[in-house]
N, C-alpha and C positions, 0 to 999 in steps of 0.2 A: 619198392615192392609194397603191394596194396596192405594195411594190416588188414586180417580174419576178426570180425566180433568175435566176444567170449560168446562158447556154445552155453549157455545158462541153461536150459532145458535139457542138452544133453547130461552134463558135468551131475544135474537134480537129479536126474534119471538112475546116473548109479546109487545114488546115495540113497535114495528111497527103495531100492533093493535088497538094503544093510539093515534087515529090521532092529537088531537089536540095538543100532548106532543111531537109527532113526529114533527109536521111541526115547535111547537116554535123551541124546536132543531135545528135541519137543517136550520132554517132562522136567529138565533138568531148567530149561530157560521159563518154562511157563513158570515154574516157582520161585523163577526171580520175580518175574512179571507180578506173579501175586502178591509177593515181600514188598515190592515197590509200593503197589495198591495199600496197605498195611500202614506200611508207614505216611504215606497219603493221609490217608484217614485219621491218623494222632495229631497230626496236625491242621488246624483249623483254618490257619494263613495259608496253606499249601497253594491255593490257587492264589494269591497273593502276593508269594514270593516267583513263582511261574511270570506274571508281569512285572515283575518289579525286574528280574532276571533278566527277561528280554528287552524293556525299556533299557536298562542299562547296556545292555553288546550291541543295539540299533545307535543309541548315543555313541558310542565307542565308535562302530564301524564307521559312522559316518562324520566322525571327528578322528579318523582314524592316524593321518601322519601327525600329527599334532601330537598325540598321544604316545605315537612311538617315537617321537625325538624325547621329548619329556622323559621316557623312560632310560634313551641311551645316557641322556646327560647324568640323570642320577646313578645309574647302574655304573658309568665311570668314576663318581663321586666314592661308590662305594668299592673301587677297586677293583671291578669285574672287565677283561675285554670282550667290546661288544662287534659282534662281525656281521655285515647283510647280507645273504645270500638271493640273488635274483631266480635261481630255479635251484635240480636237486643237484645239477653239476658243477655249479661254483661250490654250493653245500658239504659236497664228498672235497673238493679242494682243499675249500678252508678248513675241514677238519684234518682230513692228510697233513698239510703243513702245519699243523700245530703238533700232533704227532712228529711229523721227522724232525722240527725243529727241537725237541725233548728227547730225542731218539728213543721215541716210546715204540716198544714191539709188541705189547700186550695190552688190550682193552677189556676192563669190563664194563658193560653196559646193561640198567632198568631199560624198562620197558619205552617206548619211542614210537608212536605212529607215523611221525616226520619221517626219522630215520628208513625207516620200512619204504615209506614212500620214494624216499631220494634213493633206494637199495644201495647202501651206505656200506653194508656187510663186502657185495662184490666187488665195492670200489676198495675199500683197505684191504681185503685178504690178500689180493692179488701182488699187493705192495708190499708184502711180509708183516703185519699187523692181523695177529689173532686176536680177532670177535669174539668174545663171550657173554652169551646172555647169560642176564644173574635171575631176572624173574623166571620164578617156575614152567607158568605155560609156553612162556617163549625160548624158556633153553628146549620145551619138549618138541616144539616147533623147529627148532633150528638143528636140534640133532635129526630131526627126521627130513629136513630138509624142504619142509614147508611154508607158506605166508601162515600168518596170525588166520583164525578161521572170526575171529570176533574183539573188538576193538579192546574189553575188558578183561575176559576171560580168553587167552589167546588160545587154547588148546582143549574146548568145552566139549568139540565132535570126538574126543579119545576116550576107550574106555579105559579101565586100569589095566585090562592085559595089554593093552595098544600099550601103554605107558613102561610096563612092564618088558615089553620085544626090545624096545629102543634101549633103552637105561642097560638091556643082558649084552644088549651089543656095542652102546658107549661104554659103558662102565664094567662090566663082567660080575654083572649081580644076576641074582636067581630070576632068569626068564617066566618061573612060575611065580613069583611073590605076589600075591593079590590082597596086600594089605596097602592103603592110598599113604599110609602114617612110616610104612617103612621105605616106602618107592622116595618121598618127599625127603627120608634121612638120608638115603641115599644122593639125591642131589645135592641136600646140605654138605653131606662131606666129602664129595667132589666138585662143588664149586668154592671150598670158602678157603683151599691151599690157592686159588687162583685169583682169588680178593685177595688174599693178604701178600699177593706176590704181584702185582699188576701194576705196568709201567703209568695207568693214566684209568681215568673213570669218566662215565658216559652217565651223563640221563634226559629222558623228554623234560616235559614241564606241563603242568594243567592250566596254570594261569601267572601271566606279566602281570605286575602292578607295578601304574607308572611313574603315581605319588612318591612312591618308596625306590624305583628302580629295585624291583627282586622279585624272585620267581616262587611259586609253590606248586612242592610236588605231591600228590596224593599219592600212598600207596598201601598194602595190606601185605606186606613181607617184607619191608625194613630194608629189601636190596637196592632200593635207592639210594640209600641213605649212607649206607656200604660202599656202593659206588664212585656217590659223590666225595666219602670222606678218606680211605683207606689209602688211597693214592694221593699226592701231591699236587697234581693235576685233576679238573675236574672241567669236561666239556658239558655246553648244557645245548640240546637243541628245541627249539619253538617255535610256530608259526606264529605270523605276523599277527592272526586274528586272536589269539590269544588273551590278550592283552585287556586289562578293565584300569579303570580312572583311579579310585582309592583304595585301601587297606582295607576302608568300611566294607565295600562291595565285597567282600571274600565271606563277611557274614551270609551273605546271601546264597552265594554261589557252594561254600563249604556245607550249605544246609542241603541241600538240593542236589549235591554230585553223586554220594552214595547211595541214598535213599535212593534215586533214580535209576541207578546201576545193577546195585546189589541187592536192596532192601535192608540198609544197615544203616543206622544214622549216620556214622562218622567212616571216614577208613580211621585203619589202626595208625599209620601216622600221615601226618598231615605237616610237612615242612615248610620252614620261609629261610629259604636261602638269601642271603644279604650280601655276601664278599665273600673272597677265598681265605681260606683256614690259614692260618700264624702260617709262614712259610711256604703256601701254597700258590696254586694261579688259580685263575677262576676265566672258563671264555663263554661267553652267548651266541649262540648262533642262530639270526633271526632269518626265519627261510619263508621267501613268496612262492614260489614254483605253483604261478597260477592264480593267488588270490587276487593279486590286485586285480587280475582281468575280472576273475568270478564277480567282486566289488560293482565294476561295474555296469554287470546282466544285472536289464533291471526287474526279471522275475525270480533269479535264482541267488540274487546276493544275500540273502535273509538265511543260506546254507551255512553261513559263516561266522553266524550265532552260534554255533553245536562246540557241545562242553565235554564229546567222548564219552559219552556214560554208557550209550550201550541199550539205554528204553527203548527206542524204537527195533533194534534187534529182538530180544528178549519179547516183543509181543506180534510182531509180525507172522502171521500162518506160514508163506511161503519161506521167510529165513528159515524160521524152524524145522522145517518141513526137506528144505534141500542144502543145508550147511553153508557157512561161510565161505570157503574153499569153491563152491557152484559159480560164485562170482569172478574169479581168476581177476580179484583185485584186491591192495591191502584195504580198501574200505569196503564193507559189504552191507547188506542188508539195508532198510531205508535208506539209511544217509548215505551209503553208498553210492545208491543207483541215484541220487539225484547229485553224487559231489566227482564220483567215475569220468561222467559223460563232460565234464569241465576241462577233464589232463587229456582225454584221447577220445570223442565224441565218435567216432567210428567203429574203434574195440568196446567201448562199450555200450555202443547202443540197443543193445538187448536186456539190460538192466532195469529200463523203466518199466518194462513192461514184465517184469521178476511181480508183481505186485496182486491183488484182490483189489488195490483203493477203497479199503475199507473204513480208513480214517484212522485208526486206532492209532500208529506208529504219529500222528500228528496229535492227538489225546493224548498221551505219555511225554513227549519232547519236552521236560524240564523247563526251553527258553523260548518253546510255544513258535518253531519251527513247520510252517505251512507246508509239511511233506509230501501229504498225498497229492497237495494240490500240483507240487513242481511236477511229480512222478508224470501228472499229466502234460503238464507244460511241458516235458520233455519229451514226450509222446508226439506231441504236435511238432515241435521243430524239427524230430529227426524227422518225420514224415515228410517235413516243408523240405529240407534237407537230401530227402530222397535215402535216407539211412534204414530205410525197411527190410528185413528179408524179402526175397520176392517172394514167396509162398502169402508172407503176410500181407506186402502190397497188396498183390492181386487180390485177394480174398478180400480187405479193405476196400478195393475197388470195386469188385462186383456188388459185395454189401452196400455201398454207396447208392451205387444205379438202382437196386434193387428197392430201397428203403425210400431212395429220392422220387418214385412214381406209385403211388397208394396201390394203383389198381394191380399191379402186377405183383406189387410185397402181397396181396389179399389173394392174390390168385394163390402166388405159390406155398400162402400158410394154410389155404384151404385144401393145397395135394399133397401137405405132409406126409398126413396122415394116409393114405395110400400109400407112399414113396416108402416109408418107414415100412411098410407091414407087405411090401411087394418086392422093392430092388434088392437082388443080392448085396451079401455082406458087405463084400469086397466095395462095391461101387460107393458104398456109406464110409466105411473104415478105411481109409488108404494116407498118404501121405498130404494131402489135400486137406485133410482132416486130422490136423495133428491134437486138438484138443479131445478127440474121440480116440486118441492112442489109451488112455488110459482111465476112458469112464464108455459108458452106454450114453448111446443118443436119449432127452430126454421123451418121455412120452406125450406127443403133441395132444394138447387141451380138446374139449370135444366142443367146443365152446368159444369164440375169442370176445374180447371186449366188444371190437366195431360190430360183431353181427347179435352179439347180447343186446347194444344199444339201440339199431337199427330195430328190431326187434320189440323192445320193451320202452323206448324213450319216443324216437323218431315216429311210429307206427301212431304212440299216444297221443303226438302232436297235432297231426295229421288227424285223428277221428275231432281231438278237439277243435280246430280250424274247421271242418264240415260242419260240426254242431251248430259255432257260433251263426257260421251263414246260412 
């Protein structure tokens, strides 16, 4: 069976009819956007450490297995087992068998993009292995039975009553509490009998370093930290691209991940896992599901520089504008739509075109990721592709023939201006015209360039040429 692209326009469509969900949105990320700006500006190397950042993950990527033996060899030096996963289904394996071989029944688990990706939740649950998110936005996610809406902040589109329905119906707290200080005590003390009682601990990773063989986690709630230690077992999962050369390089990258995210210099902690605790295990689980293919696009392998921070969401018009959630995928907004079309090029190839190509989400990228430009590059292959709506082919197509013969594009911008102020509604506004679903035609110019110039340039030329003869 064919898969359906994600309806992106449609999915916008409700959400922009949420005004009040809409404006938290859009005001809530733009003052990330600003904080990020902020702390930009204190820093004078900022553009600086932006190439120093990318120069180092292009070195990397393209030194890239080199790099990741280097790190398994040390990561077993230091105790840790390390596991490869080639997609997300060996990924849910290796982790199952580490679970049943512990006869672990109970997971807590930080925050994970991987996980999410390899839908890691569906695969244990069904096995008798309860999933618990320990980070905030994502247990408010998973209680309500949703993907992350944003790679940082997983749960940014809720407001505190939203927050508030789920918590009266997990927890049997007051449906009405609208203080965010008492909703978050409430999850404290419903998740932390479940830490201190949990057969095994889960966490993603931000960055491998391969000098040292060990991973560092960022985070700003401590529940990684939780996760990884409370339990005796501790699984860790990471993509392949993850991965940077020295210890030094984390100067770099620890300067730049916050600031870029949040607008805060540092997270509150910032870990280096080295081996498993006196008594403990420690396993790594290093997951491709796709990059080495991406690696080798040689327009879109530069997607695999991104360090998750979340800039390019946080300034983008149309993220903001239509929620995470619009994309019916765990990555959204910029990096999304240009890392989406990689896993399933069909479901989402309605994603690139989610965009203004304004530039900005490529202006904010930390490691100086060409975004808007792929956004386009993905535009053209699904085209080559044949991965259009046909609404949009054909409109694409007639615009072609139209643009492709001067005389006729001049005829028909010259009967605009009639057509606008004569044809019924209908014939203007219909399905045909899906970008006039939700604005007014604009008002055609009275004036165009070609007949200003004809006019004022060509005409002058011509009297001068007669002059001279």
């Amino acid at each position: 069976m064919k898969v359906k692209p994600v309806n992106h326009a449609k999915a916008a469509e409700a959400f922009l009819e949420d005004a009040p969900h809409l404006t938290f949105h859009d005001e809530r990320l733009w003052d990330m956007r600003q904080k990020r700006d902020q702390q930009m500006h204190l820093l004078p190397e900022w553009q600086e450490l932006r190439s120093r950042a990318s120069a180092i993950k292009e070195h990397t990527l393209a030194n890239l297995p080199e790099y990741l033996e280097q790190f398994e060899a040390n990561a077993k030096k230091n105790g840790i087992h390390v596991h490869w996963a080639a997609d997300g289904a060996e990924h849910n394996r290796i982790v199952g068998e580490i679970l049943e071989k512990h006869g672990a029944k109970s997971l807590i688990k930080s925050k994970s993009m991987v996980t999410e990706e390899c839908d890691m939740r569906a695969y244990l649950e069904p096995r008798g292995v309860v999933v618990t998110e320990t980070d905030l936005g994502e247990r408010i996610q998973q209680l309500d039975g949703q993907m992350p809406s944003h790679i940082v902040v997983p749960a940014v589109h809720k407001l505190v009553p939203d927050v508030a329905r789920i918590f009266a119906k997990n927890y049997n707290t007051d449906p009405n509490d609208d203080s965010p200080q008492s909703l978050a005590e409430s999850q404290r003390m419903a998740a932390r009998p479940v830490i201190l009682t949990a057969d095994a601990g889960m966490t993603g990773g931000n960055f491998l370093v391969a000098e040292t063989g060990t991973f560092v986690v960022c985070t700003n709630e401590g529940n990684a930290d939780l996760s990884a230690t409370v339990p005796n077992l501790h699984i860790a999962t990471l993509g392949i691209e993850r991965i940077v050369p020295r210890m030094a390089d984390m100067g770099v990258f620890v300067r730049l991940l916050s600031r870029s995210a949040l607008g805060s210099p540092i997270t509150q902690y910032t870990t280096h896992f080295r081996g498993p605790q006196k008594g403990g295990e420690m396993h790594i689980v290093l997951v491709d599901n796709g990059r080495s293919a991406r690696l080798g696009m040689e327009e879109f392998w530069t997607s695999l520089k991104c360090i998750r921070c979340g800039a390019c969401m946080n300034t983008c018009p149309v993220y903001r504008r239509s929620g995470g959630l619009s994309y019916g995928a765990v990555y959204s907004g910029p990096i999304g739509a240009i890392i989406d079309p990689t896993f399933n090029e069909r479901k989402y190839s309605t994603l690139p075109f989610a965009s203004t190509m304004n530039g900005s989400c490529t202006n904010v990228c930390p490691v100086k990721i060409n975004i808007h430009e792929q956004l386009y590059k993905w535009r053209r292959v699904l085209a080559e592709h044949h991965e259009l709506p046909f609404v949009k082919r054909e409109i694409m197509h007639m615009a072609g023939k139209l643009m492709g013969q001067p005389t006729l594009y001049r005829t028909a911008i010259n009967g605009t201006e009639v057509a606008l102020s004569s044809l019924p509604r209908f014939v203007l506004y219909n399905w045909l015209n899906p970008w006039g679903k939700h604005r007014e035609l604009p008002h055609p110019v009275k004036q165009t360039f070609h007949s200003w110039y004809k006019k004022n340039r060509l005409k002058g030329k011509e009297e001068s040429k007669g002059g001279k003869a």
